[in-house]
TORTORRO-903575 format. One record per residue: residue number from 1; residue in three letters; z, x, y of N, C-alpha, C in turn. Coordinates in steps of 0.05 Angstrom, whole numbers. Layout:
residues N
SITE     i    aa       nw       nu       nv      caw      cau      cav       cw       cu       cv
SITE   NUM   Ala        Z        X        Y        Z        X        Y        Z        X        Y
...
end
This chain:
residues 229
SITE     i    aa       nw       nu       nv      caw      cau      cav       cw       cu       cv
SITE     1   Unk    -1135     1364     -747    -1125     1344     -728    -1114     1358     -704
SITE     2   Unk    -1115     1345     -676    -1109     1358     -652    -1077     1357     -648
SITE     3   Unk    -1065     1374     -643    -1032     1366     -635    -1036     1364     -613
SITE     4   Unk    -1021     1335     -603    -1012     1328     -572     -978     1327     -565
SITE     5   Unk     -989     1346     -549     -959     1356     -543     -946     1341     -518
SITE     6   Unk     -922     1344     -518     -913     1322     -492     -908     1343     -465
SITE     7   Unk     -911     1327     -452     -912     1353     -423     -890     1365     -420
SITE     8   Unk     -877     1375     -413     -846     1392     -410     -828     1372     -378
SITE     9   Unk     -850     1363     -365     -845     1343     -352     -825     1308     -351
SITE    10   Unk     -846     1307     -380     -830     1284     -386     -808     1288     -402
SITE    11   Unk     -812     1304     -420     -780     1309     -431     -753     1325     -412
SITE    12   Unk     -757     1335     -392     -740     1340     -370     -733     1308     -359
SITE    13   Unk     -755     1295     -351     -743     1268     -341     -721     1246     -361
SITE    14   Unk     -728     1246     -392     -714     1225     -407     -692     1244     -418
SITE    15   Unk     -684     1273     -408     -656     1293     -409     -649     1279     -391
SITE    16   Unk     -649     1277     -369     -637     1270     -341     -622     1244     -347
SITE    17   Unk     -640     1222     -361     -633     1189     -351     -607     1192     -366
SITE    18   Unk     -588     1196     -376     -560     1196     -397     -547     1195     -355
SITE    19   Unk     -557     1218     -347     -540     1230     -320     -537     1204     -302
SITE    20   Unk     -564     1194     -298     -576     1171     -275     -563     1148     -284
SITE    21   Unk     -559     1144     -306     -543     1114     -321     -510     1125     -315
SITE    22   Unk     -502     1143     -314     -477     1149     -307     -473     1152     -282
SITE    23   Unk     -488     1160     -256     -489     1152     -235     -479     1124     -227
SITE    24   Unk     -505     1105     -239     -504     1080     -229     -478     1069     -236
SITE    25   Unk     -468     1067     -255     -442     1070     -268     -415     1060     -253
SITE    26   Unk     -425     1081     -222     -404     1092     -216     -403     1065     -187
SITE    27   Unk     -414     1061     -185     -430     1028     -167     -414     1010     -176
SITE    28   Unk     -420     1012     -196     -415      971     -213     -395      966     -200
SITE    29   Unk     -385      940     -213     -369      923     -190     -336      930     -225
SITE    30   Unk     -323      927     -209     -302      929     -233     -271      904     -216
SITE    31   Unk     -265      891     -242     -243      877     -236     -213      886     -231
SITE    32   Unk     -203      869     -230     -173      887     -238     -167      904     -259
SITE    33   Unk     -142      920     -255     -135      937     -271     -139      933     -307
SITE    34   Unk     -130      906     -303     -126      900     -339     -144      888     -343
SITE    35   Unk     -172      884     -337     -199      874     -342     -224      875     -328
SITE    36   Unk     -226      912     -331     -251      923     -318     -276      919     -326
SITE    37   Unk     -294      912     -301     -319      898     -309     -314      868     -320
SITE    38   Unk     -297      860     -296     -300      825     -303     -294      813     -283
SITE    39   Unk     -317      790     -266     -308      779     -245     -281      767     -234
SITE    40   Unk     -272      770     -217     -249      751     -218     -251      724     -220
SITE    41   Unk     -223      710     -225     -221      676     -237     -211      678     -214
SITE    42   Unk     -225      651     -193     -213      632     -185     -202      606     -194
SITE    43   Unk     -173      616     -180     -151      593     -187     -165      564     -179
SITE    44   Unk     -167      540     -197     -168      515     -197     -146      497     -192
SITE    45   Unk     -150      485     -178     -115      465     -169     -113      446     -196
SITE    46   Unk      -96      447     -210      -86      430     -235      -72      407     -221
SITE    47   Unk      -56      404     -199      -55      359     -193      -62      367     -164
SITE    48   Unk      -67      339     -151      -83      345     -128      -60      308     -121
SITE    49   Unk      -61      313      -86      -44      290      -82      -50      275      -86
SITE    50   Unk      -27      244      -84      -41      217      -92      -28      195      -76
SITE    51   Unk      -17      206      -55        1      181      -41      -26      181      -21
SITE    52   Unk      -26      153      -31      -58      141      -11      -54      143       32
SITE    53   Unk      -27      143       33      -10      138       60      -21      165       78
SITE    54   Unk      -19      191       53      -29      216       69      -53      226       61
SITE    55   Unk      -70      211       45      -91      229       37     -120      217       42
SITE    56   Unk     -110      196       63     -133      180       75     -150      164       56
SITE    57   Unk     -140      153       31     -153      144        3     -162      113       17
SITE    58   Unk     -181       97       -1     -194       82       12     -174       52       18
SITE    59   Unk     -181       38       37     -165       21       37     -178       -3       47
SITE    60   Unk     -171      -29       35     -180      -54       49     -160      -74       57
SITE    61   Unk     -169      -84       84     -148     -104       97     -159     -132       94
SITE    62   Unk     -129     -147       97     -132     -170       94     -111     -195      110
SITE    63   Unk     -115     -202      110      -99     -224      134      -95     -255      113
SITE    64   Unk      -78     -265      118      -66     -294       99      -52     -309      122
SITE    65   Unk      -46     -337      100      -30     -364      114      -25     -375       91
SITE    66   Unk        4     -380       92        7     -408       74       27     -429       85
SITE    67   Unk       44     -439       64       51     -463       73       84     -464       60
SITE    68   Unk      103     -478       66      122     -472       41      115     -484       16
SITE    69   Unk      147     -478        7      150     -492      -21      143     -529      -27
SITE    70   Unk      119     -532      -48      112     -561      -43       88     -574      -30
SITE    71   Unk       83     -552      -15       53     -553        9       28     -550      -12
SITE    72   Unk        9     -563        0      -26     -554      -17      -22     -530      -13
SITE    73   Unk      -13     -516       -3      -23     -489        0       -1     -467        5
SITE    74   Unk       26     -466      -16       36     -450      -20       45     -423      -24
SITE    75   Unk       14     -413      -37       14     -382      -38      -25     -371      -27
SITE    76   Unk      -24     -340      -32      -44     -331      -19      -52     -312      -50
SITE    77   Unk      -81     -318      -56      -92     -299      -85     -114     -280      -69
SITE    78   Unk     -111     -248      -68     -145     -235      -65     -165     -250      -81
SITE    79   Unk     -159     -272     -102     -186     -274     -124     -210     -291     -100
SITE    80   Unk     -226     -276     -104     -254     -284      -86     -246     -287      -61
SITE    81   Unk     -234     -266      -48     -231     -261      -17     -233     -227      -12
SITE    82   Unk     -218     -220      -31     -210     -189      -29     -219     -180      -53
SITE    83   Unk     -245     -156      -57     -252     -145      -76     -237     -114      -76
SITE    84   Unk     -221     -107     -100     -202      -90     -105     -216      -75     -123
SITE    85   Unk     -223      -51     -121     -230      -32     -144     -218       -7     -143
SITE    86   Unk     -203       -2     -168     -178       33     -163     -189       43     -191
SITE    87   Unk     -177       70     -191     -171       75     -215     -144       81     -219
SITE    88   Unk     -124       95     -213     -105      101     -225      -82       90     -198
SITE    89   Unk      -92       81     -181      -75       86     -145      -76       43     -134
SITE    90   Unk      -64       31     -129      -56       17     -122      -28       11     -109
SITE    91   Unk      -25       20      -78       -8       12      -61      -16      -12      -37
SITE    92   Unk        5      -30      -40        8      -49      -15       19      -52       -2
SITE    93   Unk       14      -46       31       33      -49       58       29      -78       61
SITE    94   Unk       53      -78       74       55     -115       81       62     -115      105
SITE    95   Unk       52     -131      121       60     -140      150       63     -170      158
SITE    96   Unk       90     -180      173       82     -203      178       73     -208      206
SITE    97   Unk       62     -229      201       52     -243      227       70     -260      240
SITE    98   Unk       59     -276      264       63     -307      268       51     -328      271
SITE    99   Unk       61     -345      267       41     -372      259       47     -388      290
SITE   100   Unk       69     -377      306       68     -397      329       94     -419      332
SITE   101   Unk      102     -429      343      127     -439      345      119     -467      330
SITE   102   Unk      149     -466      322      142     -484      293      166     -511      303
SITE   103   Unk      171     -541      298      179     -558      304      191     -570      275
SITE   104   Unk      223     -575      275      225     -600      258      233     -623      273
SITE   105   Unk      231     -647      261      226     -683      271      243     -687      263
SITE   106   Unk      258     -714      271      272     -735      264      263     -762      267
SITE   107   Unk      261     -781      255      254     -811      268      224     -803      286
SITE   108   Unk      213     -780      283      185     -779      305      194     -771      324
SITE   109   Unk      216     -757      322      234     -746      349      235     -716      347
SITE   110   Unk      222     -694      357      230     -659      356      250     -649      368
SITE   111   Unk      264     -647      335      297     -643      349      299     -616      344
SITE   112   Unk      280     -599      344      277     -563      338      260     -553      337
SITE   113   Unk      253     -536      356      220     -529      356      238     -495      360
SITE   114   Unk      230     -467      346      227     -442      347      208     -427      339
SITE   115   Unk      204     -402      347      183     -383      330      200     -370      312
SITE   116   Unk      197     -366      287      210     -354      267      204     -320      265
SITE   117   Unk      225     -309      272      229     -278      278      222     -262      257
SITE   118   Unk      232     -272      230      227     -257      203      222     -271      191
SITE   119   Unk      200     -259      158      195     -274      144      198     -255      116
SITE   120   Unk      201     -268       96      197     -248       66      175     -254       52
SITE   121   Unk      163     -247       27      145     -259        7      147     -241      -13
SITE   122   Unk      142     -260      -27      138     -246      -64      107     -233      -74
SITE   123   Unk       99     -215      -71       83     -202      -76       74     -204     -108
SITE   124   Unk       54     -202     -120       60     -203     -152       24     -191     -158
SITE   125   Unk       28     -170     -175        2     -161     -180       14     -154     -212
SITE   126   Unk      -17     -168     -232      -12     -162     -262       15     -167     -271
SITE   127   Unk       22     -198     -267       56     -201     -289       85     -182     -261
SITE   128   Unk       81     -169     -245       97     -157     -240       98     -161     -217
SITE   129   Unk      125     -180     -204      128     -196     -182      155     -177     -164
SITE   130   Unk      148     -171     -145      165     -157     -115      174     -178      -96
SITE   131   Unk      201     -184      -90      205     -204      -55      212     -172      -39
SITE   132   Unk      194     -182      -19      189     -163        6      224     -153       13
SITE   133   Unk      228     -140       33      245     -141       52      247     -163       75
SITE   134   Unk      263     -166       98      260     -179      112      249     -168      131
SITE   135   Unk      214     -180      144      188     -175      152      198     -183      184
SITE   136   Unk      196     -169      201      192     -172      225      167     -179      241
SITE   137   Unk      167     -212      253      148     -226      253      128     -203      277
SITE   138   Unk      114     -189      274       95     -179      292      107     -145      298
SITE   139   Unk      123     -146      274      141     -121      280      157     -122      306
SITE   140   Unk      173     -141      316      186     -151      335      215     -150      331
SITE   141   Unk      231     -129      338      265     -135      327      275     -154      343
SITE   142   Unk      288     -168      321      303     -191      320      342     -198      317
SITE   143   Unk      352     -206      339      383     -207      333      389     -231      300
SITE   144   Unk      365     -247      297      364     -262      279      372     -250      247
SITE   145   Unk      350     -225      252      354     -215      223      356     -182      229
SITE   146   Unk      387     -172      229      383     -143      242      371     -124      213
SITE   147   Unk      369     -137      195      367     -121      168      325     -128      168
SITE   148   Unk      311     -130      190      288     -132      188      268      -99      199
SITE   149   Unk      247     -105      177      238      -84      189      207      -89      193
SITE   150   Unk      193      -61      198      167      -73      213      141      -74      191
SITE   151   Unk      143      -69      170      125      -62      142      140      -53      119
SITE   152   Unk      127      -61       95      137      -44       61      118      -37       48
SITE   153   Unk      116      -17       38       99       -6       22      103       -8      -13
SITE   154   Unk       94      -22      -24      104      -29      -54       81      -15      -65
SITE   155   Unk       85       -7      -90       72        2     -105       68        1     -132
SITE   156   Unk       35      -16     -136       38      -32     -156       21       -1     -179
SITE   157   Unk       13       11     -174        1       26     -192        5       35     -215
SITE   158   Unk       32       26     -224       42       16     -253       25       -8     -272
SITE   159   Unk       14      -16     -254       13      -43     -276      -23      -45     -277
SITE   160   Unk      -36      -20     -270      -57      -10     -274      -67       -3     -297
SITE   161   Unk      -86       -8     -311      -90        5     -341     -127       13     -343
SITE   162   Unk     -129       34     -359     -152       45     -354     -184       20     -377
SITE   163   Unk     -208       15     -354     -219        5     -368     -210      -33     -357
SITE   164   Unk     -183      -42     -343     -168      -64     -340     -190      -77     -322
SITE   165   Unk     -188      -98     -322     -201     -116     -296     -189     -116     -275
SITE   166   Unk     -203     -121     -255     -206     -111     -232     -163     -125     -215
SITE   167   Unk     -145     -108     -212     -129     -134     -197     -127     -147     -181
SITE   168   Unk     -114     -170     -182     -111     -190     -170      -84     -196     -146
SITE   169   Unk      -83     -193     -128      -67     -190     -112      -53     -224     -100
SITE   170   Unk      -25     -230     -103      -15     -255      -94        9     -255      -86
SITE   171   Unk        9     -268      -57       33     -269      -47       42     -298      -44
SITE   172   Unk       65     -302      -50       82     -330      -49      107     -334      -40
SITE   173   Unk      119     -357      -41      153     -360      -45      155     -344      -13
SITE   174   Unk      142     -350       16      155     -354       37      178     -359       47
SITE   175   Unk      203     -334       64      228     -348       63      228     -334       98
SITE   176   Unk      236     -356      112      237     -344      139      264     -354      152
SITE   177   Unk      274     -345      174      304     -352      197      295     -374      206
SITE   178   Unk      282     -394      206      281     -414      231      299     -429      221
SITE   179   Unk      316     -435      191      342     -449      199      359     -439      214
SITE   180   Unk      368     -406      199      386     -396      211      388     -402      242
SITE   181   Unk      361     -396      254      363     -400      283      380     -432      290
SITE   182   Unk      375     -449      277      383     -481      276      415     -470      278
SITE   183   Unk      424     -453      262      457     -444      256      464     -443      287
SITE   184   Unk      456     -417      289      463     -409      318      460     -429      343
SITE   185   Unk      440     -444      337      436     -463      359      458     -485      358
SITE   186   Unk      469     -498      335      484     -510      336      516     -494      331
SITE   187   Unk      522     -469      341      543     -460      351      544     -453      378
SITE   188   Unk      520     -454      386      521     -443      415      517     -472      428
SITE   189   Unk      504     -491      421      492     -512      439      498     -542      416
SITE   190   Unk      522     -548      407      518     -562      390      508     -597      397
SITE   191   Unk      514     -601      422      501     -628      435      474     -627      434
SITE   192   Unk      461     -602      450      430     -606      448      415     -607      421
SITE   193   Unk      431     -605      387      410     -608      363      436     -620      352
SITE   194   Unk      442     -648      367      468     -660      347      458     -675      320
SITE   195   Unk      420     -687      328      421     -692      307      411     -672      280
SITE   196   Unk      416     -651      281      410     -633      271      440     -629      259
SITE   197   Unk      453     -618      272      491     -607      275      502     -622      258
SITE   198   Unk      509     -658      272      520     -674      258      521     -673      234
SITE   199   Unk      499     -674      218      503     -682      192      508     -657      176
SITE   200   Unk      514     -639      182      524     -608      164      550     -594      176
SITE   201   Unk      555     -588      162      575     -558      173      576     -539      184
SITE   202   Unk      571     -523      199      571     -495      200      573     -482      183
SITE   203   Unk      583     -481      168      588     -457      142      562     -463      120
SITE   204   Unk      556     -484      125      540     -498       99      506     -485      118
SITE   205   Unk      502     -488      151      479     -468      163      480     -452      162
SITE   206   Unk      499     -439      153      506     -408      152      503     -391      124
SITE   207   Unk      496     -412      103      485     -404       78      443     -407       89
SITE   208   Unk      441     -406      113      411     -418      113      394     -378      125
SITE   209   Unk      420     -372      132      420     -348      147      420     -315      121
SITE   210   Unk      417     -295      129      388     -294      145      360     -316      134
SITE   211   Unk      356     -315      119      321     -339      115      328     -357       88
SITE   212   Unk      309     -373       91      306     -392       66      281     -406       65
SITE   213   Unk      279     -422       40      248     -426       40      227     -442       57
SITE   214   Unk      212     -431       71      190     -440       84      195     -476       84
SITE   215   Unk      198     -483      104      192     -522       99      159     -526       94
SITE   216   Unk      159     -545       82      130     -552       64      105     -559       92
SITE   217   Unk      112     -563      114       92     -570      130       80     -546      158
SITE   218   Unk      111     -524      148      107     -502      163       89     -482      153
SITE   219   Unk       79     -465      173       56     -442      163       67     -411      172
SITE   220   Unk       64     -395      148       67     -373      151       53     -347      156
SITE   221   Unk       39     -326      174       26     -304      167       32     -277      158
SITE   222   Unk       16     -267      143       20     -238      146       -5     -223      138
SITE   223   Unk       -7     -193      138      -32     -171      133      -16     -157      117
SITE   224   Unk      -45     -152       91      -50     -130       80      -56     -117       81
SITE   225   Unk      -61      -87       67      -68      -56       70      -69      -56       45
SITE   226   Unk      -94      -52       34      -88      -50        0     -100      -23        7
SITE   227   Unk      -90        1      -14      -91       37      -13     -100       32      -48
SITE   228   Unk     -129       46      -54     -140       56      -72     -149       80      -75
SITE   229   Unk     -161       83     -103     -178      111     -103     -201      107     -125
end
């Protein structure tokens, strides 16, 4: 049989490769000290913000009217006006409006006609009912109600549950100054609303101050800002 011998060639070349693998070696990429030869970890943010006010989260508006206490149309429901979808984030800004100068009668006689400067409402989403602050009608300061301001931000995202139906957003229970204003008018001017004056006290208009409930034929506005995610 023939012996085939290997060239002196190639066994000089597969001496060498131990050297050439130790070369390359010297290339690789290496991590930090305490874990060479391992990419670095980028850091992942573990909470990320959630106040909808700064993080531009989605939001839908809405505009209302009601009526007072007693009226067809006492309170304001999102159900089939305002479609609400969150998962964990539900905040509501409130704003009031105005409805326009408002009149009470006597005998078919308008013995008080004002625009009502502030107003309040009871907010209530899922069982869990909020009365506003006192709402500055158009964000307008008022000597009427110095404790008014121009919006509130409530935050219902408590009463959120995972998997829950969709909520339901309702505002009610209207309380605005246009007696109180009646107060003042009948200390400053008590002839021009005597029949108004006459039959009360002062002290007894002065429980009407700052607001009380909506009269049943008067109309109230305000806007929402509902903040989701």
């Amino acid at each position: 049989m023939k012996t085939v011998r290997t060239p002196k060639w190639i066994i000089a070349s597969i001496a060498a490769l131990p050297l050439a693998l130790s070369a390359c070696g010297a290339t690789t990429y290496r991590g930090p000290a305490d874990a060479p030869g391992t990419l670095p970890t980028l850091p992942i943010p573990t909470t990320l913000p959630t106040d909808p006010t700064t993080t531009g989260a989605p939001s839908t508006t809405a505009s209302f009217s009601m009526n007072g206490v007693g009226s067809a149309q006492p309170s304001w429901s999102s159900a089939g006006r305002v479609s609400i979808s969150t998962d964990n984030v539900l905040k509501i800004k409130i704003t009031a409006g105005q409805a326009g100068a408002l009149t009470l009668s006597s005998g078919g006689t308008n013995v008080f006609t004002a625009n009502y400067s502030c107003v309040s409402y009871v907010v209530t989403v899922n069982g869990r009912s909020v009365r506003t602050k006192n709402l500055l009608a158009n964000g307008v300061a008022s000597t009427y109600c110095p404790d008014g301001v121009t919006d509130q931000t409530i935050d219902f995202s408590d009463r959120l549950s995972a998997g829950g139906d969709a909520p339901t957003v309702v505002v009610s229970d209207p309380r605005y100054d246009f007696y109180c204003q009646i107060w003042h008018g009948c200390q400053t001017y008590p002839n021009m609303y005597y029949s108004q004056c006459s039959g009360f006290s002062y002290n007894y208009y002065n429980t009407y101050c700052p607001s009380r409930a909506v009269y049943k034929t008067h109309s109230v506005t305000g806007n929402l800002e509902i903040y989701t995610n």
